[in-house]
C-alpha positions as CSV (number, residue, x, y, z in Angstrom):
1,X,18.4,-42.7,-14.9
2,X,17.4,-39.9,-17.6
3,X,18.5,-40.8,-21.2
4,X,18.8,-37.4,-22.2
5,X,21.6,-36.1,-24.2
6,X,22.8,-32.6,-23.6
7,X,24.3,-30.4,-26.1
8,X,27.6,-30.3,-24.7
9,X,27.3,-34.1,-24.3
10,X,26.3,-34.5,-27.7
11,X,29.5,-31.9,-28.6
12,X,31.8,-33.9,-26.7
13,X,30.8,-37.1,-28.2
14,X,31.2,-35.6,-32.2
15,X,34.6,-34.2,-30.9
16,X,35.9,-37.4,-29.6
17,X,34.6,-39.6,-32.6
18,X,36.3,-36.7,-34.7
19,X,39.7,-37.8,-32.7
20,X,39.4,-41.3,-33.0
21,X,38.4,-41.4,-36.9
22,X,41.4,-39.5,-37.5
23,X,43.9,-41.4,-35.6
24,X,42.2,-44.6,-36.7
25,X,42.6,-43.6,-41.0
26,X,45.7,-45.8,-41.5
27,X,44.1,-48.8,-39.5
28,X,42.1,-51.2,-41.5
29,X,39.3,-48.6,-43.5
30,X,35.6,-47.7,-41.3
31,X,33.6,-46.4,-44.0
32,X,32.3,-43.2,-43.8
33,X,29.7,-42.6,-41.1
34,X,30.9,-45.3,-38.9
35,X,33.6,-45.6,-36.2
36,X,35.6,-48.6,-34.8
37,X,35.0,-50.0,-31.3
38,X,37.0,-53.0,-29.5
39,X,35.7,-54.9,-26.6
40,X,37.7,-57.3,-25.6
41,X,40.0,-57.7,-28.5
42,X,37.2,-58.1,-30.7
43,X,36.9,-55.4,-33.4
44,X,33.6,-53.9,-34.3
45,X,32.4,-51.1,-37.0
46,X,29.2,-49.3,-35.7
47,X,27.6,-46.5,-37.3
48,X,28.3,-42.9,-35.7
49,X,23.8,-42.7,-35.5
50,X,24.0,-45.4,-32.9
51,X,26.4,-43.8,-30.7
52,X,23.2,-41.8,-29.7
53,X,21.4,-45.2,-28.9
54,X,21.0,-45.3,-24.9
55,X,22.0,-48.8,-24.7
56,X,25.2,-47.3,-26.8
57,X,25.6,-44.4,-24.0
58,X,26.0,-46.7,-21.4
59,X,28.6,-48.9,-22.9
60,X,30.6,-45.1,-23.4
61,X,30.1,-44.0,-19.7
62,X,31.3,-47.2,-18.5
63,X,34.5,-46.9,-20.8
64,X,34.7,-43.1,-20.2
65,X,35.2,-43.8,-16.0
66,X,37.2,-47.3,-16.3
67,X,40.1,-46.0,-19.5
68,X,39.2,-42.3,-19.9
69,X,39.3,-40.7,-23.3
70,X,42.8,-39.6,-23.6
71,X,43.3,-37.0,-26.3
72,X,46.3,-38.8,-27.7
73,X,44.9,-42.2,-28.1
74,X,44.9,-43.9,-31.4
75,X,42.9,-46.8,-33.0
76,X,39.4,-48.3,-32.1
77,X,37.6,-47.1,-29.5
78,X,37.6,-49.4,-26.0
79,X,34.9,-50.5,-24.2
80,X,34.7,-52.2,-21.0
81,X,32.7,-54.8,-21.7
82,X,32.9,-58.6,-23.1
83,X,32.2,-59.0,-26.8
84,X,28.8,-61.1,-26.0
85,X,27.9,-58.0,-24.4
86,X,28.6,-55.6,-27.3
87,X,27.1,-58.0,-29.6
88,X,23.9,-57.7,-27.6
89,X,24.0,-53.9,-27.5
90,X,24.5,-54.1,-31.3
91,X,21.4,-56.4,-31.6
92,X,19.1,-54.3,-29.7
93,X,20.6,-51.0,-31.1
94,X,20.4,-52.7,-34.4
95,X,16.6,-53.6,-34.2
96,X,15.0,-50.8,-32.6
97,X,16.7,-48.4,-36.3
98,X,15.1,-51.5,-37.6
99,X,11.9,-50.4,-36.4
100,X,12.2,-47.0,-37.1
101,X,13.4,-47.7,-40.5
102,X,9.8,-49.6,-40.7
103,X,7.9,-46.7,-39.8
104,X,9.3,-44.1,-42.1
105,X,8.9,-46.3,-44.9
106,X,5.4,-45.9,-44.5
107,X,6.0,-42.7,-44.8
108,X,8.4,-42.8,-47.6
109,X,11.5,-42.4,-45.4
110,X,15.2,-44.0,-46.2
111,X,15.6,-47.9,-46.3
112,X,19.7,-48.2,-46.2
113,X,21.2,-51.4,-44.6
114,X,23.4,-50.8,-41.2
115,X,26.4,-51.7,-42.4
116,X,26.8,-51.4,-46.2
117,X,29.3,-53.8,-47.8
């Protein structure tokens, strides 16, 4: 499978997160940059740059064929997967901007946690 993101894709996605953001302000705060998702009743806040992740993708297509994205939906997003699942996404998702934060700091680049408190 080809982990490429098209424009339209990537224009669909930014719409949708748009959507649920909105819908979501008078739900419990997601700090700027970051969006809600639920899986399995569990609540989760993820930062919008990890939506990109491929691992990510996948967990979006699957939620995407099993509930849709209805355009009048409110609150988190849903994903159709357990919360041990998510959790791993979240790891891996986690540690490979990890890695990448690694690099740029050798070349001087931007050291900020994933989730600030």
């Amino acid at each position: 499978m080809c982990n490429v993101m098209t424009i339209p894709s990537v224009a669909l996605l930014r719409r949708a997160v748009r959507r649920w953001r909105a819908r979501s302000s008078g739900k419990a705060a997601v700090p700027p940059g970051h969006v809600a998702v639920c899986a399995a009743g569990a609540r989760f806040v993820v930062r919008l740059a990890h939506l990109g992740h491929p691992a990510f993708l996948e967990l979006l297509r699957q939620a995407e064929e099993e509930y849709g994205f209805p355009a009048g939906a409110s609150g988190p997003v849903a994903l159709s997967c357990d919360e041990h699942r998510l959790r791993d996404v979240l790891r891996r998702v986690s540690s490979s901007s990890s890695d990448e934060r690694r690099r740029s700091s050798r070349r001087g680049g931007d050291q900020r946690p994933l989730l600030q408190r």
